[in-house]
CHARMM internal coordinates of N, CA and C (Angstrom, degrees):
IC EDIT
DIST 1 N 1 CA 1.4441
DIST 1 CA 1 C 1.5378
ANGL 1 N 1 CA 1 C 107.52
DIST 1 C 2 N 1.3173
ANGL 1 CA 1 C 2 N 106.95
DIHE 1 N 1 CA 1 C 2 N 123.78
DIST 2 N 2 CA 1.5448
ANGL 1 C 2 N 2 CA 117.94
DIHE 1 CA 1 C 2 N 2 CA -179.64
DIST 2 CA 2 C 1.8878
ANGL 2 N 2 CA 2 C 118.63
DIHE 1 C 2 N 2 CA 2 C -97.25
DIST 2 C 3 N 1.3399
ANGL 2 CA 2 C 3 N 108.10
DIHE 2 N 2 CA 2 C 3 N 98.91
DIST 3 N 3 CA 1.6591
ANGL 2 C 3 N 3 CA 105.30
DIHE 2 CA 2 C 3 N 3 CA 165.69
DIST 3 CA 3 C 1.4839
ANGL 3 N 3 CA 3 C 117.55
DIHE 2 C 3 N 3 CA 3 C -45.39
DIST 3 C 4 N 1.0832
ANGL 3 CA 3 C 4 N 118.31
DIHE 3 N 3 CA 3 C 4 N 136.61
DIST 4 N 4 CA 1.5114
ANGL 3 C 4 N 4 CA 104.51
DIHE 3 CA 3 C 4 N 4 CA 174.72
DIST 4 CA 4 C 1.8244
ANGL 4 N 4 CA 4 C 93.25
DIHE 3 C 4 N 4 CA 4 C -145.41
DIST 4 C 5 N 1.9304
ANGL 4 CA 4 C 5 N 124.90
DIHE 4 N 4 CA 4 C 5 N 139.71
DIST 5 N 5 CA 1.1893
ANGL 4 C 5 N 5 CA 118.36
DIHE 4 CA 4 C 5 N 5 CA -175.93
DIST 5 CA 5 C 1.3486
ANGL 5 N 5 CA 5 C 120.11
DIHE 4 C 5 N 5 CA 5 C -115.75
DIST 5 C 6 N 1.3280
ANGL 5 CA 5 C 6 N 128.72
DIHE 5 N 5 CA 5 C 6 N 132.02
DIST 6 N 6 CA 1.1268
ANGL 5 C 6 N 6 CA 116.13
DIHE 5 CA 5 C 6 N 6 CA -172.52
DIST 6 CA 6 C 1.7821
ANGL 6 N 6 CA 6 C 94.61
DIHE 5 C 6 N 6 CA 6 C -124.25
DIST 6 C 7 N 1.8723
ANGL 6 CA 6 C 7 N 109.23
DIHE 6 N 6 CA 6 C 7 N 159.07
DIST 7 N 7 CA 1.3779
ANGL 6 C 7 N 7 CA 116.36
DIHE 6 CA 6 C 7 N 7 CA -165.31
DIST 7 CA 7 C 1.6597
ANGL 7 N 7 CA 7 C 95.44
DIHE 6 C 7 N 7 CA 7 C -85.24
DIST 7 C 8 N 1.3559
ANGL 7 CA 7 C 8 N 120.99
DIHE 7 N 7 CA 7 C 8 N 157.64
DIST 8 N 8 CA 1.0801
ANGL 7 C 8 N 8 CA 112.17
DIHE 7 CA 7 C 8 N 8 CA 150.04
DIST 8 CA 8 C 1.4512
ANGL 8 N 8 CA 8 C 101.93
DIHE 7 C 8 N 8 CA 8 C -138.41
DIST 8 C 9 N 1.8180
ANGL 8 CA 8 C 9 N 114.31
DIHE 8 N 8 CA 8 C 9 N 172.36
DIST 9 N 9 CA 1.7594
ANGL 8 C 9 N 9 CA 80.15
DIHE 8 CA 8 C 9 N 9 CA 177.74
DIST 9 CA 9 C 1.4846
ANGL 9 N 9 CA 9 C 98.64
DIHE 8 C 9 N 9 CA 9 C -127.83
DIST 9 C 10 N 1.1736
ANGL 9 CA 9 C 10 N 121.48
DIHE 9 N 9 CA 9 C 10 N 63.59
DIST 10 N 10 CA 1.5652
ANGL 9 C 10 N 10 CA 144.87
DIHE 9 CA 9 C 10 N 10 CA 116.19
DIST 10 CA 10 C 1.5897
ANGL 10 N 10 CA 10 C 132.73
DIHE 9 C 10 N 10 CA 10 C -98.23
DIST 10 C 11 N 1.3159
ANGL 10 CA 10 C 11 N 116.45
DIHE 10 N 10 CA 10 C 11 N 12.76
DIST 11 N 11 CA 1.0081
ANGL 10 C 11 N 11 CA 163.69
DIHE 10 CA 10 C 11 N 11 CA 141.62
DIST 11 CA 11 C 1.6226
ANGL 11 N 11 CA 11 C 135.60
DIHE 10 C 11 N 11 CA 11 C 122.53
DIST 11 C 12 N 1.1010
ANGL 11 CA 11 C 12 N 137.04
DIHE 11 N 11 CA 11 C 12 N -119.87
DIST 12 N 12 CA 1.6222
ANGL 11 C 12 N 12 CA 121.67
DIHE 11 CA 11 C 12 N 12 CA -166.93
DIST 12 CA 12 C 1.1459
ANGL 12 N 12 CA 12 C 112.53
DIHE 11 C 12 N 12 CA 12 C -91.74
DIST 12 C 13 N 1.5077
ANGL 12 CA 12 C 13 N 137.87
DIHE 12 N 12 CA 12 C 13 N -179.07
DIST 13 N 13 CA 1.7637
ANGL 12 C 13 N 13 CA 120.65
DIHE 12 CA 12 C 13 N 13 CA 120.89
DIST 13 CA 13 C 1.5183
ANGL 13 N 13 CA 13 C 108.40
DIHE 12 C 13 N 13 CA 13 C -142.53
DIST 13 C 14 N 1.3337
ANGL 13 CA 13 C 14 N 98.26
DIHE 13 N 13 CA 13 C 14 N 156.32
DIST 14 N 14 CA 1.3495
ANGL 13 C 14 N 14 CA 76.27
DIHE 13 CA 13 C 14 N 14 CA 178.30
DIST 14 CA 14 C 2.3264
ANGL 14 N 14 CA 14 C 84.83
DIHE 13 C 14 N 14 CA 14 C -117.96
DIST 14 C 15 N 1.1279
ANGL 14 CA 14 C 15 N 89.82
DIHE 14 N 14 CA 14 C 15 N 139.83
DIST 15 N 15 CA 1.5598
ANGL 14 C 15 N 15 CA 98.96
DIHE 14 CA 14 C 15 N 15 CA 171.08
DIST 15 CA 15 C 1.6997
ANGL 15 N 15 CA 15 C 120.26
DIHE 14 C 15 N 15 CA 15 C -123.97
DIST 15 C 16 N 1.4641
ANGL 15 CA 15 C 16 N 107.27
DIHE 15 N 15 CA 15 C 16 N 175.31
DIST 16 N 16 CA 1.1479
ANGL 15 C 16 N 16 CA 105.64
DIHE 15 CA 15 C 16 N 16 CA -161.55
DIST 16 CA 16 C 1.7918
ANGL 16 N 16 CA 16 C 106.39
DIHE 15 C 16 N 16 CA 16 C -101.87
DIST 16 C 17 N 1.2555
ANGL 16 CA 16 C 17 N 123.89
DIHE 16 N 16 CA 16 C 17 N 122.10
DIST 17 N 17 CA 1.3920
ANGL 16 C 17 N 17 CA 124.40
DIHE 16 CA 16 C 17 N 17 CA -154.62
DIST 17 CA 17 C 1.5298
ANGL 17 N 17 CA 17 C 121.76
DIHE 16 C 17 N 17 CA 17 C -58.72
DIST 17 C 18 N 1.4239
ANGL 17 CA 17 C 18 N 86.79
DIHE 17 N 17 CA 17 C 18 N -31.84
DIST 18 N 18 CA 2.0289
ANGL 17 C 18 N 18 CA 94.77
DIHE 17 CA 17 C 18 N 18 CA 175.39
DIST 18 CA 18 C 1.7675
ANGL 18 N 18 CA 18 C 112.38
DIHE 17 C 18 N 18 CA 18 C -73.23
DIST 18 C 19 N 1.4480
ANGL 18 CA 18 C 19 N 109.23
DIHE 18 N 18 CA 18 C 19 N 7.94
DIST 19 N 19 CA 1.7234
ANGL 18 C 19 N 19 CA 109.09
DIHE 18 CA 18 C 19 N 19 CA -170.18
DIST 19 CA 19 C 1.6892
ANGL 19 N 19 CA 19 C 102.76
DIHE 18 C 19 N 19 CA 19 C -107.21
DIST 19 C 20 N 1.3811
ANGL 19 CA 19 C 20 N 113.01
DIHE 19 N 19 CA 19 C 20 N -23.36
DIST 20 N 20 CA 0.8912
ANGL 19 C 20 N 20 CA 142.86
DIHE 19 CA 19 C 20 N 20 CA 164.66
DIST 20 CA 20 C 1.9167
ANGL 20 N 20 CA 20 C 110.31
DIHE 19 C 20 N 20 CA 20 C -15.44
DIST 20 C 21 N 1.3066
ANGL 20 CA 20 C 21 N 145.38
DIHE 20 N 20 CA 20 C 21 N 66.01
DIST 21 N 21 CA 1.6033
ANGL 20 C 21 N 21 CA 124.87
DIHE 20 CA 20 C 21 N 21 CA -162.66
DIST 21 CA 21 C 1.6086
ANGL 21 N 21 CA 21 C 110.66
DIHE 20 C 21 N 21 CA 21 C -84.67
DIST 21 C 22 N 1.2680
ANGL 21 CA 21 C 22 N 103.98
DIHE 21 N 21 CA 21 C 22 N -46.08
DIST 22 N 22 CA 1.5446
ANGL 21 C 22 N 22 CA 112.43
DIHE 21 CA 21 C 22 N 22 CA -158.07
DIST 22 CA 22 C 1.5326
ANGL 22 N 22 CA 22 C 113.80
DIHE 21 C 22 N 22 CA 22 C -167.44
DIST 22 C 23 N 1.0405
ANGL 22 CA 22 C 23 N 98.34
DIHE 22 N 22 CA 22 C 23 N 142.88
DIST 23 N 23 CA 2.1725
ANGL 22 C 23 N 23 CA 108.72
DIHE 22 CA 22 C 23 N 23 CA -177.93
DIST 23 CA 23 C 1.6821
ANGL 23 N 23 CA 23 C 108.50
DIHE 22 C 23 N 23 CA 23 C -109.50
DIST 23 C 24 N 1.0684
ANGL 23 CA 23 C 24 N 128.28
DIHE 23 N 23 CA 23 C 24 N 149.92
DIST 24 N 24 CA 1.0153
ANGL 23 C 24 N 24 CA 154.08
DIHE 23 CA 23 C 24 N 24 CA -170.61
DIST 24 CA 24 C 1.3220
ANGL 24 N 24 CA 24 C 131.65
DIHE 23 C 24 N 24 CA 24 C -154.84
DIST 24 C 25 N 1.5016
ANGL 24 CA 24 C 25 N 121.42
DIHE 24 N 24 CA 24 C 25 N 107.83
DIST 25 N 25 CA 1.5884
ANGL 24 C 25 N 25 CA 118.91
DIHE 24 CA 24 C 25 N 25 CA -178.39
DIST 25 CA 25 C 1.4546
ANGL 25 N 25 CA 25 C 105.69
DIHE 24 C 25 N 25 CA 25 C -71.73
DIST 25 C 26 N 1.7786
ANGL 25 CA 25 C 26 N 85.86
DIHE 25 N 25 CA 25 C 26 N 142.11
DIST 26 N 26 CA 1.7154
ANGL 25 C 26 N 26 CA 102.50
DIHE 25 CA 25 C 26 N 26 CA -171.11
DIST 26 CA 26 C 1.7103
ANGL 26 N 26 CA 26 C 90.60
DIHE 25 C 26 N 26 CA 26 C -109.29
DIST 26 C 27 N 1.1139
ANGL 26 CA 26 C 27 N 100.18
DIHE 26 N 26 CA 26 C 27 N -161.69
DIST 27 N 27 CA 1.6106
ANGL 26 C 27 N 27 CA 99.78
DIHE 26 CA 26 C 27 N 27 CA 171.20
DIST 27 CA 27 C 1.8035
ANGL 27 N 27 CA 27 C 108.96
DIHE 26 C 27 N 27 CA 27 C -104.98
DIST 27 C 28 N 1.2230
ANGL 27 CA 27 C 28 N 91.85
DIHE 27 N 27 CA 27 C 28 N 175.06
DIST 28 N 28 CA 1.9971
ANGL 27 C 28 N 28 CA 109.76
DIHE 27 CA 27 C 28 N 28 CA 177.42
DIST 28 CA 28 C 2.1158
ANGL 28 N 28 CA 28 C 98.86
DIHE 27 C 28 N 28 CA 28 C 55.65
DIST 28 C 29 N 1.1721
ANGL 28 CA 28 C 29 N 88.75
DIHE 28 N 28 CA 28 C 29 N 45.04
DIST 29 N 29 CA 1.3859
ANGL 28 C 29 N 29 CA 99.99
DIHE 28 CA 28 C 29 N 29 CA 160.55
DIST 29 CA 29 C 1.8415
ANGL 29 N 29 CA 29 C 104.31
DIHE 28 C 29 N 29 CA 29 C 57.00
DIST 29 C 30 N 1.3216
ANGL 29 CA 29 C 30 N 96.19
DIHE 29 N 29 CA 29 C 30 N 41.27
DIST 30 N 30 CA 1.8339
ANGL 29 C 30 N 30 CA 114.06
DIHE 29 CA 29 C 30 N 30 CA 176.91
DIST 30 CA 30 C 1.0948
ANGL 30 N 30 CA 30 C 108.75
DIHE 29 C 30 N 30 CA 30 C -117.72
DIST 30 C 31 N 1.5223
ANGL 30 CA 30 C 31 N 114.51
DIHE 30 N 30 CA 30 C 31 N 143.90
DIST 31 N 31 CA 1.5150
ANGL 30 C 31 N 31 CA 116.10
DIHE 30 CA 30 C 31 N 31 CA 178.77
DIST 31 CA 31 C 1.8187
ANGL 31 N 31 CA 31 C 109.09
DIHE 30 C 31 N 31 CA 31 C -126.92
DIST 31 C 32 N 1.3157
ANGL 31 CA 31 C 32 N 122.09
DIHE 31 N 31 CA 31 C 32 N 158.27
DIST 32 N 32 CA 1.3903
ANGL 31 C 32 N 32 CA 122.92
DIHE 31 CA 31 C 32 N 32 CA -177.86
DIST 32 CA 32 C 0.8667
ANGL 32 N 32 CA 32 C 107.27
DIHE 31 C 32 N 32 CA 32 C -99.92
DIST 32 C 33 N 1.2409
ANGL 32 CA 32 C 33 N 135.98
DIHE 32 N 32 CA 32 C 33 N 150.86
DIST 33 N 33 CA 1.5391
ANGL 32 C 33 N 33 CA 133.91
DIHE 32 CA 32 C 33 N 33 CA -168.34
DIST 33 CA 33 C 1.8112
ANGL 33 N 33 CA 33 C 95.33
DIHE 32 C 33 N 33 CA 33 C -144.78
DIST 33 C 34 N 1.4944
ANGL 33 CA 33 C 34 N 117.84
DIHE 33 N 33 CA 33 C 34 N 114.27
DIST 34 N 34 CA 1.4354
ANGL 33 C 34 N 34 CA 123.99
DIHE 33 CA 33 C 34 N 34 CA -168.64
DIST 34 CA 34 C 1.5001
ANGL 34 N 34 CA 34 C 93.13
DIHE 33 C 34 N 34 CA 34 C -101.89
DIST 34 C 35 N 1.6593
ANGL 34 CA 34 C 35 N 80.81
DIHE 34 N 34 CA 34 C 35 N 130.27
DIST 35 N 35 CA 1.5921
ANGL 34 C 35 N 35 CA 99.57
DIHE 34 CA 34 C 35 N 35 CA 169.32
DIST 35 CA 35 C 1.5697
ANGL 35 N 35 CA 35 C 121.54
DIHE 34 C 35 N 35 CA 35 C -90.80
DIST 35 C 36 N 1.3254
ANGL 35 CA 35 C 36 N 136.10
DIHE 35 N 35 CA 35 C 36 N 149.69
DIST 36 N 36 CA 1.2085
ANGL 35 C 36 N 36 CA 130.39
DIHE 35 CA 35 C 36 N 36 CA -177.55
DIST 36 CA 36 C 1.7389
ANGL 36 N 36 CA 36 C 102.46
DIHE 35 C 36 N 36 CA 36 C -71.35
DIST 36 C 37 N 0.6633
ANGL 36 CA 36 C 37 N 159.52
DIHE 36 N 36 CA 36 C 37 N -123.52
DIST 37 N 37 CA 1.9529
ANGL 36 C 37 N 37 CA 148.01
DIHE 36 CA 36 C 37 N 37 CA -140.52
DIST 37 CA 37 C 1.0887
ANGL 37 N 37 CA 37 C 113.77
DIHE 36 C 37 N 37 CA 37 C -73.41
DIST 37 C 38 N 1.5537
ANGL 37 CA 37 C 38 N 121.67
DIHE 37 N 37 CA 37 C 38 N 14.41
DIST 38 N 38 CA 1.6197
ANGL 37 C 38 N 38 CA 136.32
DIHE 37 CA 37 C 38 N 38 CA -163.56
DIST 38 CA 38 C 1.6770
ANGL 38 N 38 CA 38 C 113.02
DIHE 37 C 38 N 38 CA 38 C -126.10
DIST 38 C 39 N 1.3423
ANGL 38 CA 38 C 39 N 100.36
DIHE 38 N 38 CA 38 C 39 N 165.30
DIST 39 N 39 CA 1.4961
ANGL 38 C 39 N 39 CA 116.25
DIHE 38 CA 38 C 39 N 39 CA 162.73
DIST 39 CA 39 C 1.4534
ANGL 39 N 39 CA 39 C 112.51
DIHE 38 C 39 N 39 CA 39 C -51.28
DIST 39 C 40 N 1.3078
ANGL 39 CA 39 C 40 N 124.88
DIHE 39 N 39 CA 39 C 40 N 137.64
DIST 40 N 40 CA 1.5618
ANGL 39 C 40 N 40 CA 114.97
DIHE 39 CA 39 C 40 N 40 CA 154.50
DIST 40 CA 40 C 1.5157
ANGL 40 N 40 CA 40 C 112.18
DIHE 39 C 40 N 40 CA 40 C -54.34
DIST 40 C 41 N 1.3562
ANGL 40 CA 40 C 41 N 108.46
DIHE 40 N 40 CA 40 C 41 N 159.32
DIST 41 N 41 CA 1.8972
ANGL 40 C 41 N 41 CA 116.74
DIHE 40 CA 40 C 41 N 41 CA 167.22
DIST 41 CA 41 C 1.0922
ANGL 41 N 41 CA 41 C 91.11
DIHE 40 C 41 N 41 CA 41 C -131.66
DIST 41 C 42 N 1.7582
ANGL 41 CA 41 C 42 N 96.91
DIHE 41 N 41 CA 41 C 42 N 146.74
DIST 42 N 42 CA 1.4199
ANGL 41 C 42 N 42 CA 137.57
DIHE 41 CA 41 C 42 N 42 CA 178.18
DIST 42 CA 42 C 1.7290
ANGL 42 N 42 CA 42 C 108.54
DIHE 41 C 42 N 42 CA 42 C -78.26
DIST 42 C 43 N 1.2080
ANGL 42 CA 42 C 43 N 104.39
DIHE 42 N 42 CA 42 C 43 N 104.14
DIST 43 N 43 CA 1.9452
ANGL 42 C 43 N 43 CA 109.65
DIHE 42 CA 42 C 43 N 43 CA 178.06
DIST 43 CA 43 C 1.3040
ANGL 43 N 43 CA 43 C 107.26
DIHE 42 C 43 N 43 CA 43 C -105.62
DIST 43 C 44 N 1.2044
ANGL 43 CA 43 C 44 N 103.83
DIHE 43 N 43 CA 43 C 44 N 156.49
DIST 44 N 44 CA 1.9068
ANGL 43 C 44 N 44 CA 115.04
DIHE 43 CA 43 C 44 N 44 CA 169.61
DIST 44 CA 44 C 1.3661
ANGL 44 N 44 CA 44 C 103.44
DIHE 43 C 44 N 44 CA 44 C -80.14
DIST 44 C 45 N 1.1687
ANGL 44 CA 44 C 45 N 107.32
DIHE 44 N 44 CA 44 C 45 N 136.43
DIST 45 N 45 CA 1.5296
ANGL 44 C 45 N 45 CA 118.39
DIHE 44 CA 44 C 45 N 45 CA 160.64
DIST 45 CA 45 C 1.4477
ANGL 45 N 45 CA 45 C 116.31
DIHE 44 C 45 N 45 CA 45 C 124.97
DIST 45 C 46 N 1.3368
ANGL 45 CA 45 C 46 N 111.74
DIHE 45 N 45 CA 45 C 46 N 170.10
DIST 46 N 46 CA 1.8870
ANGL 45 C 46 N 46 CA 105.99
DIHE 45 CA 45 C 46 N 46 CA 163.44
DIST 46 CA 46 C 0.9882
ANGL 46 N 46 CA 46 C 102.61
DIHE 45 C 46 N 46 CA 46 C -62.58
DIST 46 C 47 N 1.7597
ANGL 46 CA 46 C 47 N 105.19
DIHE 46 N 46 CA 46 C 47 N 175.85
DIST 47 N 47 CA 1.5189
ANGL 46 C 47 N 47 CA 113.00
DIHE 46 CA 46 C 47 N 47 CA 153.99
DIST 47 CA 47 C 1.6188
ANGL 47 N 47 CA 47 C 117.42
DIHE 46 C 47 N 47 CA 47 C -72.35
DIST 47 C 48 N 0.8883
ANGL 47 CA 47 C 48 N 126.48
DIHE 47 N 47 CA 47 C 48 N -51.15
DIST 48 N 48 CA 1.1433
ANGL 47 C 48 N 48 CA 130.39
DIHE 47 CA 47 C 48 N 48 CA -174.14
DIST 48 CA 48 C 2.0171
ANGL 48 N 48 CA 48 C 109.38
DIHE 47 C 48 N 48 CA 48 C -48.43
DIST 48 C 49 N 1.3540
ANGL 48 CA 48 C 49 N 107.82
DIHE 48 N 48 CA 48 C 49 N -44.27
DIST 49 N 49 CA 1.3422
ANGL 48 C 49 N 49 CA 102.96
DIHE 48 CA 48 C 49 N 49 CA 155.90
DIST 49 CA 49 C 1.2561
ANGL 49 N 49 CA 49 C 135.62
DIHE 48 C 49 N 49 CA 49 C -43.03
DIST 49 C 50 N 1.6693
ANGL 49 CA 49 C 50 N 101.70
DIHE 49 N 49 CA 49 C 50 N -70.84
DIST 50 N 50 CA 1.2730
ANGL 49 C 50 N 50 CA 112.11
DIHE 49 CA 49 C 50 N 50 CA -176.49
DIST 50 CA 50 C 1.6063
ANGL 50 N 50 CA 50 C 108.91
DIHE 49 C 50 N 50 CA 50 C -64.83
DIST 50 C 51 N 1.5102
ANGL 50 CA 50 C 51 N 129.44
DIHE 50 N 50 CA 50 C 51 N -28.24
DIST 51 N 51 CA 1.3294
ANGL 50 C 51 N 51 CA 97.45
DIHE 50 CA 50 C 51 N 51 CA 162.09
DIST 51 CA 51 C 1.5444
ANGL 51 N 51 CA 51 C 127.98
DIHE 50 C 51 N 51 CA 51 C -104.68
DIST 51 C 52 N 1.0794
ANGL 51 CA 51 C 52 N 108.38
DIHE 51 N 51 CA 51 C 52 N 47.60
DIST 52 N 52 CA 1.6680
ANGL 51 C 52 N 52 CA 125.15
DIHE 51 CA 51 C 52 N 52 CA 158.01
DIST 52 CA 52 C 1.6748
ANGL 52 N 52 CA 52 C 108.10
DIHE 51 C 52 N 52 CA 52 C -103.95
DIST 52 C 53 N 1.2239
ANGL 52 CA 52 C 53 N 126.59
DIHE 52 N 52 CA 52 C 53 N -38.00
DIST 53 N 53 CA 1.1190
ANGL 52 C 53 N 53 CA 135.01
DIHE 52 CA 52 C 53 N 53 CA 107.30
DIST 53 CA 53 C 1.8430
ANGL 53 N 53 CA 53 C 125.15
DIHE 52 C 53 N 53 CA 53 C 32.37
DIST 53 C 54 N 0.6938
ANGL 53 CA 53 C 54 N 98.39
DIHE 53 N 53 CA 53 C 54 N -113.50
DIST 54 N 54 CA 1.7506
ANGL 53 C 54 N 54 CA 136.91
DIHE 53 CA 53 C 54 N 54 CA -176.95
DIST 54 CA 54 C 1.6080
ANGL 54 N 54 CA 54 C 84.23
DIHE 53 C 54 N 54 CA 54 C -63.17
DIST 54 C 55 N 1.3016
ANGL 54 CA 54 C 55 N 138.29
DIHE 54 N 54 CA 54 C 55 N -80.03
DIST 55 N 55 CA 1.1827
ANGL 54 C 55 N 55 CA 118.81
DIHE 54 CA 54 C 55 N 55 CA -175.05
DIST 55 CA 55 C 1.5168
ANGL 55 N 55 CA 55 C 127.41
DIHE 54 C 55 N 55 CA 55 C -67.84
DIST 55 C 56 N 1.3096
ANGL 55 CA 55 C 56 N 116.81
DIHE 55 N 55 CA 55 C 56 N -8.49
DIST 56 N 56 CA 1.8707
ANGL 55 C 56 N 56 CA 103.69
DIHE 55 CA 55 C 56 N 56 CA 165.75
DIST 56 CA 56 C 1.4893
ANGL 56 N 56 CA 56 C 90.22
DIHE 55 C 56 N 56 CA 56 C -93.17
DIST 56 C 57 N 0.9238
ANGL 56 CA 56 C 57 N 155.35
DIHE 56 N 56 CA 56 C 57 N -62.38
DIST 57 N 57 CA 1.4466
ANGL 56 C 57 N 57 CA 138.05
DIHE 56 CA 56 C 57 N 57 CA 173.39
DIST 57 CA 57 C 1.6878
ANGL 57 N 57 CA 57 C 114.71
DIHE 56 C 57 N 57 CA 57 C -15.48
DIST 57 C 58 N 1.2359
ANGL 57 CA 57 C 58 N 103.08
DIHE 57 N 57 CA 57 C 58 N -58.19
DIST 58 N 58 CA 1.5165
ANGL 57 C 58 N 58 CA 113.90
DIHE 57 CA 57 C 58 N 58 CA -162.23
DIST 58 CA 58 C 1.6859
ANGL 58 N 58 CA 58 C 110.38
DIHE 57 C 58 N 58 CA 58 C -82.63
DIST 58 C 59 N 1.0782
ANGL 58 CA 58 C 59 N 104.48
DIHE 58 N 58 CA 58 C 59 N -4.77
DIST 59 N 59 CA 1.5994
ANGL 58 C 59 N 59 CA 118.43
DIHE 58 CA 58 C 59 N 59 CA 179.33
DIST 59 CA 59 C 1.1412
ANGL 59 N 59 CA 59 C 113.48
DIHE 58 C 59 N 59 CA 59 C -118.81
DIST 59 C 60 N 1.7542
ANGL 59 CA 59 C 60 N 119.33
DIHE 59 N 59 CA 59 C 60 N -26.56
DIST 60 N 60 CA 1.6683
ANGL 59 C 60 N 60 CA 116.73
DIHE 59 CA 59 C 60 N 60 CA 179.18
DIST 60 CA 60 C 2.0337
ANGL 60 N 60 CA 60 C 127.86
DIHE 59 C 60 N 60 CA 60 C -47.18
DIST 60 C 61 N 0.8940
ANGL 60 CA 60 C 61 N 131.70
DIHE 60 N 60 CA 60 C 61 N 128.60
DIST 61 N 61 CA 1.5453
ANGL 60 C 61 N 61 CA 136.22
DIHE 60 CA 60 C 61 N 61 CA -168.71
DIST 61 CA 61 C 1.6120
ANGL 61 N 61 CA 61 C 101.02
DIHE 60 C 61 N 61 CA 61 C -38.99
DIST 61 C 62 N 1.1758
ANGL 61 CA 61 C 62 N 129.88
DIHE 61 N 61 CA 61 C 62 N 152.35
DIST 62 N 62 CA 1.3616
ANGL 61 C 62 N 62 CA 127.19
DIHE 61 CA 61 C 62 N 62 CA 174.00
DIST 62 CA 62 C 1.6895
ANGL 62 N 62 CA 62 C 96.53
DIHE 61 C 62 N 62 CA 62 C -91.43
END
COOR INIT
IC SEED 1 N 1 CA 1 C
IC BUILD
């Protein structure tokens, strides 16, 4: 199981990368990030960030 952290600015999270479902642009340059049996969370950034993001995290060497 891989931690992976993304900013938000209500504050951090760090989540687990395989829970990871789907991204979605929010507004004011926020993106949604859907959890598998969960609520989406509100992240900073584009999408295109945040999932460049999520995959060097999720691919980086242990």
């Amino acid at each position: 199981m891989r931690f992976i952290k993304l900013n938000s600015r209500g504050g951090n999270y760090l989540l687990v990368a395989e829970n990871v479902a789907w991204l979605r642009d929010y507004e004011n340059d926020q993106t949604q990030v859907g959890m598998v049996g969960g609520a989406p969370l509100l992240v900073a950034g584009k999408i295109e960030d945040i999932a460049a993001s999520i995959l060097a995290q999720a691919n980086a060497p242990e």
